[in-house]
C-alpha positions as CSV (number, residue, x, y, z in Angstrom):
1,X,24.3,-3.0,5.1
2,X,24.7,0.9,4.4
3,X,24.5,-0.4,0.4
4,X,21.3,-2.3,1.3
5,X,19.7,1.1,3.0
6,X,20.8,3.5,0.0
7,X,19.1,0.8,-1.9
8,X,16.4,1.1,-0.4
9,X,16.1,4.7,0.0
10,X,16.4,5.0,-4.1
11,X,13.6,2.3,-4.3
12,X,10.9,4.3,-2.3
13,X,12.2,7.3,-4.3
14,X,11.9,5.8,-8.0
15,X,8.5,4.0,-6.6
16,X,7.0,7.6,-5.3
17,X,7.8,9.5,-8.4
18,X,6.1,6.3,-10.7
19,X,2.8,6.1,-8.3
20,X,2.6,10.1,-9.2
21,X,3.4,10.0,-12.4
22,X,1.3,6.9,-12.9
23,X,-2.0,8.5,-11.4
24,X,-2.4,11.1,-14.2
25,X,-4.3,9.3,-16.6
26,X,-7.2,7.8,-14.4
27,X,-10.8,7.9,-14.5
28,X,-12.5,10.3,-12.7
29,X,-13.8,9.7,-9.5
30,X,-16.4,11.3,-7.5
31,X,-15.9,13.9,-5.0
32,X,-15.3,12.0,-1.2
33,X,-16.3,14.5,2.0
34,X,-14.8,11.8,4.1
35,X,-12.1,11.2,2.7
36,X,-8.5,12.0,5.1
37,X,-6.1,14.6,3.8
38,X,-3.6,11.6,2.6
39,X,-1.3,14.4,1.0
40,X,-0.4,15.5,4.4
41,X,-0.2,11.8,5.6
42,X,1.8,10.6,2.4
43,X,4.5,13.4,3.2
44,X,4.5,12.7,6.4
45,X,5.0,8.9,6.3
46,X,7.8,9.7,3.5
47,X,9.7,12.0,6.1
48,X,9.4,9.1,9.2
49,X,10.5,6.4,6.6
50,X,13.3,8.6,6.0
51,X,14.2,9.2,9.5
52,X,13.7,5.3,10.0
53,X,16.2,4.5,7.2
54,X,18.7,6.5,8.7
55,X,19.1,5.1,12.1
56,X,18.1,5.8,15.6
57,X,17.7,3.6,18.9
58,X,16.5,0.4,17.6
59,X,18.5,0.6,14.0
60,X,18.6,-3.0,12.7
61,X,22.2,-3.9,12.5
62,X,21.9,-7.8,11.9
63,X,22.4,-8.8,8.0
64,X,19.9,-11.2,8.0
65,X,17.1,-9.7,9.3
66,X,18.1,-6.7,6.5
67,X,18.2,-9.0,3.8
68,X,14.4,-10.9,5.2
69,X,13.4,-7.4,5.2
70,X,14.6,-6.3,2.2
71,X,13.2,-9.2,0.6
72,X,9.7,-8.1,2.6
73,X,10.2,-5.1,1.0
74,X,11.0,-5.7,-2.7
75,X,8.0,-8.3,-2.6
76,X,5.5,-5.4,-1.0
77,X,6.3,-2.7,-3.8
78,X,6.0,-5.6,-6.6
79,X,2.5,-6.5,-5.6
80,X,1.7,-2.5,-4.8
81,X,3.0,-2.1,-8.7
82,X,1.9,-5.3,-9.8
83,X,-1.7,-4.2,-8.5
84,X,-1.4,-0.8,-10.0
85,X,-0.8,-1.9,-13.3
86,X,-3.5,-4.4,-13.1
87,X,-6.5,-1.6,-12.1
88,X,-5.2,0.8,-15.0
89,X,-7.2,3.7,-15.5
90,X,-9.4,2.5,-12.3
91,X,-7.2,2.8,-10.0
92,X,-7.5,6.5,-7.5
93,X,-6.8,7.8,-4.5
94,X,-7.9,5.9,-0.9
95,X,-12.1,6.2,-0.7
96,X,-12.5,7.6,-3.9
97,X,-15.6,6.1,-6.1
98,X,-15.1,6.7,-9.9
99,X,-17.8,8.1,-12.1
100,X,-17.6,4.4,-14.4
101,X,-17.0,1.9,-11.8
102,X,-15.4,-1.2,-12.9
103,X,-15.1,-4.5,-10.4
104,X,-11.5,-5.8,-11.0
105,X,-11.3,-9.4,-9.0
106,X,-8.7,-10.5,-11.4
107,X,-4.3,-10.2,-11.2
108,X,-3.4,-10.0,-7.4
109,X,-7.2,-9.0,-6.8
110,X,-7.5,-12.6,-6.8
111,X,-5.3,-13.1,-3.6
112,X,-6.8,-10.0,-1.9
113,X,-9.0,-7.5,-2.3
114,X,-7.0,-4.3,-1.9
115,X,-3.3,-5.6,-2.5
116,X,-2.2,-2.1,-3.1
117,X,-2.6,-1.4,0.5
118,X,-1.0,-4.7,1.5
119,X,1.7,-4.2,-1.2
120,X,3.1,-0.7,0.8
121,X,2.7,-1.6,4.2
122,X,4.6,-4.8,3.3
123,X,7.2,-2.6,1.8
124,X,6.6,-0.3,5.0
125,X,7.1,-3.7,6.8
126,X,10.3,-4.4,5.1
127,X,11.7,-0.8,4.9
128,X,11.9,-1.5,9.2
129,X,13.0,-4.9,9.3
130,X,16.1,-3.9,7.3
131,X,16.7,-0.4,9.1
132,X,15.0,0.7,12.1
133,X,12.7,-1.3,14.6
134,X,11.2,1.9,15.2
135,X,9.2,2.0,11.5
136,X,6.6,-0.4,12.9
137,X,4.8,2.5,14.3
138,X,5.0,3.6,11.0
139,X,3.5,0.1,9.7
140,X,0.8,0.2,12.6
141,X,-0.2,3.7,11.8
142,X,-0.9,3.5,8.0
143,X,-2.2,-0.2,8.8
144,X,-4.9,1.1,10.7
145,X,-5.5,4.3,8.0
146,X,-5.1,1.6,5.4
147,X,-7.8,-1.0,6.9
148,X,-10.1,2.0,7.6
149,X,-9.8,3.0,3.7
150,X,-10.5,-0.7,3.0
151,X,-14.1,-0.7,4.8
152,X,-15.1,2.5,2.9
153,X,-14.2,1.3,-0.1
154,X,-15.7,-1.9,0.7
155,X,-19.2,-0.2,1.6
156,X,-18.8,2.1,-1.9
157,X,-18.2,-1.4,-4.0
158,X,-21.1,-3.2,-2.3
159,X,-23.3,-0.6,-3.2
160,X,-22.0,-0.4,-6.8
161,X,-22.3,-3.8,-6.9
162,X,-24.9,-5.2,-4.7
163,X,-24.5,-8.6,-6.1
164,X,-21.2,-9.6,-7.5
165,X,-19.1,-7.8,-4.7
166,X,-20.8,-9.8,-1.8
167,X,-19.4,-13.3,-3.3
168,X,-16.0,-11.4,-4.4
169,X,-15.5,-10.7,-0.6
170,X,-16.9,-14.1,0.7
171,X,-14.1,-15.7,-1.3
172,X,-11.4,-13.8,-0.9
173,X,-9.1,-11.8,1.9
174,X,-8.8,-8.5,2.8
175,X,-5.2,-7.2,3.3
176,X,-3.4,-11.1,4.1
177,X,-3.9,-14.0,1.9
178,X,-6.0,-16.7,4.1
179,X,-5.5,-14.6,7.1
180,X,-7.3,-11.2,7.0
């Protein structure tokens, strides 16, 4: 189990330095007043995933709910990369409207309509299934800053596109495939 964790721990590492590297060559967005100061919040979630991985009162100690949640997990950062791949250059930080918006519906924007968000709190999800119980405040937390970036960005792409976004979202999910 203490493999599985290391694992783990190395996986959000590699995956962090990737998503920053990755986000240098983007289009530019515009300038978001509302947006939340998600450095602060990525750094912080990094440090209670940390603390999480490492044990505490309600560590996970049973193999198979570490090897479900490290199956959670490896699925949730595939579909975060998977999605990040797909949006390219259009992809930018939570809120943010680009200057040349494009509508990507296609790749795992067919499933859902922000699976970047669903990608790391199933990742999140996993990371606490395989560790620490105790990470699900983590998952509720950035679930609830996660769906609140998903309505913004859903009133900013219904405005950039007044018609073709409306039947996107009729069609398909939010955050969960035929669920939400």
């Amino acid at each position: 189990m203490h493999a599985l964790k290391t694992s783990v721990t190395v996986a959000w590492i590699i995956f962090w330095v990737y998503w920053l590297a990755s986000a240098r060559d983007v289009k530019q967005g515009k300038r978001s007043a509302r947006r939340l100061p998600l450095t602060g919040l990525s750094a912080l979630t990094i440090v209670l995933l940390l603390r999480v991985i490492h044990g505490g009162a309600l560590a996970v100690t049973s193999p198979v709910l570490g090897a479900v949640g490290a199956a959670v997990f490896a699925a949730g950062l595939g579909l975060a990369i998977w999605a990040r791949v797909h949006l390219g250059r259009n992809w930018g930080m939570p809120m943010t409207q680009k200057l040349e918006p494009e509508l990507v519906t296609s790749g795992p924007y067919r499933f859902v309509r922000h699976p970047i968000y669903s990608g790391l709190l199933a990742g999140m999800l996993g990371t606490a299934m395989l560790s620490n119980l105790i990470g699900l405040i983590v998952v509720a937390v950035l679930g609830g800053y996660f769906y609140y970036c998903a309505w913004v960005e859903e009133k900013n792409l219904t405005l950039s596109f007044p018609t073709t976004y409306p039947a996107y979202r009729t069609g398909t999910k939010m955050l969960i495939p035929f669920i939400l």
